[in-house]
matplotlib code that plots the C-alpha trace (Angstrom):
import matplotlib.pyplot as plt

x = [-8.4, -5.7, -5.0, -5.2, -4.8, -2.6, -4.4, -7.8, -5.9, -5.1, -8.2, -10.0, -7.1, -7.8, -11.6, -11.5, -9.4, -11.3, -14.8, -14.9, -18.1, -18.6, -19.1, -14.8, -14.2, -15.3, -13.6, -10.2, -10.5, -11.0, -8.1, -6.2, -6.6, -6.0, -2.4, -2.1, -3.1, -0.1, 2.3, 1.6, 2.6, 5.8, 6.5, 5.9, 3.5, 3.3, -0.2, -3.7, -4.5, -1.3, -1.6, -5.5, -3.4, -1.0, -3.5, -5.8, -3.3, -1.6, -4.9, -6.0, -2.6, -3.2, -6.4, -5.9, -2.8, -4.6, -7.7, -5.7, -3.1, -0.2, -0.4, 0.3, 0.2, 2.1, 1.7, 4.6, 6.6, 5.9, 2.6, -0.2, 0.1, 3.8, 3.2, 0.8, 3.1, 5.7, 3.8, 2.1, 5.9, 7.5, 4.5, 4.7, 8.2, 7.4, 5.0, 7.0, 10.3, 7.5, 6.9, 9.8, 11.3, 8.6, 9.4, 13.0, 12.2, 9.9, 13.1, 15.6, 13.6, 12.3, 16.1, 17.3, 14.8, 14.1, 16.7, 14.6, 15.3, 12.3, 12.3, 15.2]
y = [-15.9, -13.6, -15.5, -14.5, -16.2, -14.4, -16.3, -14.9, -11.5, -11.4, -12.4, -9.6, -7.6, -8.0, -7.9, -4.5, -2.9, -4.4, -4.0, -1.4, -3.3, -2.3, -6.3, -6.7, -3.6, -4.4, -8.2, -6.5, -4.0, -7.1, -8.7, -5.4, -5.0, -8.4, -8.0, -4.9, -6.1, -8.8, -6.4, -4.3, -6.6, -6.9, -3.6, -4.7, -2.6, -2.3, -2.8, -3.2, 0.6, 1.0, -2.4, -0.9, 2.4, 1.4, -1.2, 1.6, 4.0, 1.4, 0.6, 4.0, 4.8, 1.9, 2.4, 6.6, 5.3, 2.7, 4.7, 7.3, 4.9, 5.1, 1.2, -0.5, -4.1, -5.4, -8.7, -10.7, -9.1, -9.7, -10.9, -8.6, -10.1, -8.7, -5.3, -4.9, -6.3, -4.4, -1.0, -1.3, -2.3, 1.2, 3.3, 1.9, 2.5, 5.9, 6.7, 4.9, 7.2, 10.4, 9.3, 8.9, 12.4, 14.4, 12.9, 13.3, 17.0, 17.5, 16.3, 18.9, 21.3, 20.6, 20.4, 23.1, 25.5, 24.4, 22.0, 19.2, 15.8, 14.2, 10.0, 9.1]
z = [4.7, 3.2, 0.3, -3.0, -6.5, -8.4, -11.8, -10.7, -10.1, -13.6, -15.0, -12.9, -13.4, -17.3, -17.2, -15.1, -17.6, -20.6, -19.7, -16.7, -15.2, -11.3, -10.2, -11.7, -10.2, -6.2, -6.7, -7.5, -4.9, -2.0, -3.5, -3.5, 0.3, 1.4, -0.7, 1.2, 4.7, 4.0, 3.0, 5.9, 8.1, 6.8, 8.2, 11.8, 13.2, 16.5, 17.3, 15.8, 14.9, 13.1, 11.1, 9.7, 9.7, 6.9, 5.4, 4.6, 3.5, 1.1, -0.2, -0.6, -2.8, -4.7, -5.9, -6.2, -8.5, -10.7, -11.3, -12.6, -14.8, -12.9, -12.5, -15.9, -16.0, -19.2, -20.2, -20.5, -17.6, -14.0, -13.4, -11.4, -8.4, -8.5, -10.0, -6.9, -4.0, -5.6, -5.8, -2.3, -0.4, -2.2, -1.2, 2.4, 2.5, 1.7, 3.4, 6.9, 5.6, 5.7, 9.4, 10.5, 8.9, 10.5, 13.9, 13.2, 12.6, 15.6, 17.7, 16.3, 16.7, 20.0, 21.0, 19.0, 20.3, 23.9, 24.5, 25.5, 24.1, 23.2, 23.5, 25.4]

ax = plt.figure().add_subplot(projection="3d")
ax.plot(x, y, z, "-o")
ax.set_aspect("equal")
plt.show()
């Protein structure tokens, strides 16, 4: 089940930061990749191997940017659960725009230099 509570969220959320204990840690990071296997799908992938791809690599930005305190959470403002789906939609974007460039590139050059069209 891909649900996920966004009032536990906060408590882990707040426990993690608080206490630092491993147990907090592993909870947040399952309900950290269940938000970002739903946000993934939002991008449509087109099959099962790029729907893990962009899970993974959402996941893995997420977590390289909270353990180095990037991610702030203040309370009062938006709660965790959307300081997270918030985060993981821009990196995706990114990292889909990053794709897309380099193909883009490949093209033109494959064009400009051979004159071969590539996808059409």
């Amino acid at each position: 089940m891909n649900y996920v509570d966004s009032h536990i969220l906060e408590q882990v959320w707040g426990d993690w930061n608080r206490y630092k204990r491993k147990k907090d840690y592993e909870e947040l990071c399952m309900m950290i990749y269940k938000i970002c296997d739903g946000v993934s799908k939002k991008f449509y992938p087109r099959d099962k191997e790029e729907h893990e791809e962009l899970t993974n690599q959402a996941f893995y930005m997420v977590l390289n940017k909270m353990n180095r305190g990037v991610l702030k959470y203040t309370p009062g403002k938006a709660s965790v659960f959307n300081l997270l789906t918030t985060a993981i939609y821009n990196l995706l974007y990114s990292y889909k725009t990053k794709q897309r460039n380099e193909v883009n590139r490949i093209k033109k050059y494959a064009f400009k230099r051979y004159n071969i069209k590539i996808g059409e």
